[in-house]
N, C-alpha and C positions, 0 to 999 in steps of 0.2 A: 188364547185368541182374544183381541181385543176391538172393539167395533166403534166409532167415531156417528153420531146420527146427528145431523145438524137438520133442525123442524123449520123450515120456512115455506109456510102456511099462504098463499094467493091474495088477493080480495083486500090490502088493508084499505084502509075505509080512511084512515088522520091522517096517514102520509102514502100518494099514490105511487104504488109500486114500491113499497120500502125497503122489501128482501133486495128487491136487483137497483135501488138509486144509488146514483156512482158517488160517495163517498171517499172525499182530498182523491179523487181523479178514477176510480174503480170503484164498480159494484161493490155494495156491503160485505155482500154472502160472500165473494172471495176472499176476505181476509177471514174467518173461519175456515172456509176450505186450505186455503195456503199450510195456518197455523196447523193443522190435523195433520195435513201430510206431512207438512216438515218437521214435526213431531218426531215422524217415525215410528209411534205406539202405538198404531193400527194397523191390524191386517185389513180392514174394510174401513173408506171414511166414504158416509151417505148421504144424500138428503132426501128427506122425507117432505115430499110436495103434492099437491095437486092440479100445478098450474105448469105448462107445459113451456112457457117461458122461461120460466124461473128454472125448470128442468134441462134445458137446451145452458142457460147457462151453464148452470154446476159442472152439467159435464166439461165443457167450455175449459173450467177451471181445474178439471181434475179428478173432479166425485163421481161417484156412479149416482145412479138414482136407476135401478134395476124395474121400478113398480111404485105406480101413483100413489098416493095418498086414497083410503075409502072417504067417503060420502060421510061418511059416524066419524071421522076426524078430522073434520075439513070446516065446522063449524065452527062460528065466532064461540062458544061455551065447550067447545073440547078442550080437554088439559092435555098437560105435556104429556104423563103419565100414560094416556090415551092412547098417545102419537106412539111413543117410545113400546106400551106391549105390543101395538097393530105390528109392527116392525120386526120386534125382535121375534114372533109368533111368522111372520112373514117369510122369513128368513130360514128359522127351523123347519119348514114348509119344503123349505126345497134343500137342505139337508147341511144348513151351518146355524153353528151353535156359537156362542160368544162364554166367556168369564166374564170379562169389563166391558164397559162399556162407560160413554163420554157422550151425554148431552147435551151439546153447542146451540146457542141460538145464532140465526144470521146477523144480526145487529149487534156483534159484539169485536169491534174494531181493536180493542184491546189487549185481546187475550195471542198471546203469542205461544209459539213451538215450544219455546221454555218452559211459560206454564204449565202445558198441559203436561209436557213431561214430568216436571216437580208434581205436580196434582194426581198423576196416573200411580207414580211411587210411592206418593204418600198416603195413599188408596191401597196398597198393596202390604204397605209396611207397617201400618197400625190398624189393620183388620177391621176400616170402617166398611157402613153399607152404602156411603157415600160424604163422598167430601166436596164441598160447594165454598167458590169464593162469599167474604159478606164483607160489610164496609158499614163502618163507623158512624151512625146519627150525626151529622154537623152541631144541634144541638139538642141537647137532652130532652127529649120529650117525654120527662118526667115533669117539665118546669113548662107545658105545653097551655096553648089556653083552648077555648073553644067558646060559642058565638048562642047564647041563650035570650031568648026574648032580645035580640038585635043590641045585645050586652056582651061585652068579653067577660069573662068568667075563667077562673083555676081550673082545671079537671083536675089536678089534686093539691090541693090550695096548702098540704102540708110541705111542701117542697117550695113555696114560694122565695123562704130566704134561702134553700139551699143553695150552696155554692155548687156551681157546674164538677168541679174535682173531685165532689164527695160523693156524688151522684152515680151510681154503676152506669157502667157504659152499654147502652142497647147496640145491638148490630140488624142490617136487612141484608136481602139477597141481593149481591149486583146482577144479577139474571144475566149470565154471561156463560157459565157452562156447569154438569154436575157431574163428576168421577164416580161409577158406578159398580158393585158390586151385579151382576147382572141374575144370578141366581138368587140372593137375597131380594132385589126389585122384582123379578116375578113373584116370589111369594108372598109380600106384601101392598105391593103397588106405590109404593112411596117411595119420592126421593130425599123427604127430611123426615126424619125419622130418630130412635135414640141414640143412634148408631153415626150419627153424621160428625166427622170433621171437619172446621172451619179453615179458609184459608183466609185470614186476614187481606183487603187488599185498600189499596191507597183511593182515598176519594178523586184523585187527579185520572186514575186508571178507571173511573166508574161513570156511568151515565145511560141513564134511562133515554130513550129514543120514544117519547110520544108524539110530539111535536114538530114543527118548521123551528122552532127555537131551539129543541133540544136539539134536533140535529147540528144547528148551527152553532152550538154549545161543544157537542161533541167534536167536531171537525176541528176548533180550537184547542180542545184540549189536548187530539190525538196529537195534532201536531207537536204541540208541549212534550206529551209523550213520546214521540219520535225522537225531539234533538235531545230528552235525556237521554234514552236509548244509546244513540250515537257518540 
């Protein structure tokens, strides 16, 4: 049994209403929900809310959303982690159990049926505790500076002539979704961990949504993304 929980939290504060702003012509949240169910790799795909807008949607779109969000995970300082055991503890409550499970955010336009599929098997087939997309430092932030007494400065001034090729390659989260062993994460609470496999993914398929710019950043790129698609 496998369970899909996509966190879209009420209240943002930088961009208003960002779970449900219509995104190249639709709500965000619905390309998440789409991607799950078209998936096909869930028996449940949900959203965990506490804003009854945001809730009327999803269903809208296809998800359930069976029970609000608590008060203790509604906060601007709750983590995901947070979100994710209130849920799966919610659920055994009234008497279903998961093995996987797939942590989706609402702002992640990118992630398709494919992936999740390719991401749930490879979750499966090499016995991580979770497997998470991550995308490549544009530049090496080993060769980074930083801003002392109103001065640029090396933060590690031994890398200055280094060439970028020789440099190991750092990688971060695209905060996009994380394939999840579900009984391994309750015993732990984590979803990186020693046990995590990476999904490499393309900086064209990546982008942080803080911003009016970044959104605007993103809607370009998705489009990009679309006609390679096609």
């Amino acid at each position: 049994m496998n369970i899909a929980i996509i966190t879209a939290r009420g209240g943002s504060k930088r961009i208003y209403q960002k779970n449900i702003k219509h995104f190249c012509g639709k709500p965000i949240l619905e390309y998440s929900i789409l991607a799950a169910l078209e998936s096909e790799e869930f028996d449940e795909v949900m959203v965990s809310t506490d804003d009854e807008t945001i809730a009327l949607i999803a269903r809208q779109c296809g998800a359930n959303v069976p029970f609000l969000r608590s008060a203790n995970t509604s906060g601007d300082f709750s983590t995901t982690s947070e979100v994710l055991i209130e849920v799966l503890n919610q659920y055994r409550e009234i008497g279903k159990e998961y093995d996987f499970g797939c942590c989706m955010y609402p702002t992640a336009p990118f992630v398709t049926a494919e992936k999740l599929k390719s991401a749930m098997n490879l979750l499966k087939q090499t016995k991580a505790d979770t497997v998470m997309p991550v995308v490549k430092f544009s530049f090496p932030p080993q060769r980074c500076v930083v801003i002392e007494d109103n001065r640029l400065q090396m933060k590690w001034p031994e890398h200055l002539n280094s060439r970028s090729q020789d440099l190991e390659p750092f990688y971060h989260d695209c905060g996009q979704y994380y394939g999840f062993n579900v009984y391994k994460f309750l015993q732990n609470g984590k979803l990186l961990g020693d046990n995590t496999v990476p999904i490499i993914t393309s900086e064209l398929e990546v982008q942080d949504i803080d911003s009016i710019e970044d959104w605007e950043i993103a809607e370009i790129k998705y489009q990009m993304f679309s006609k390679e698609k096609k």
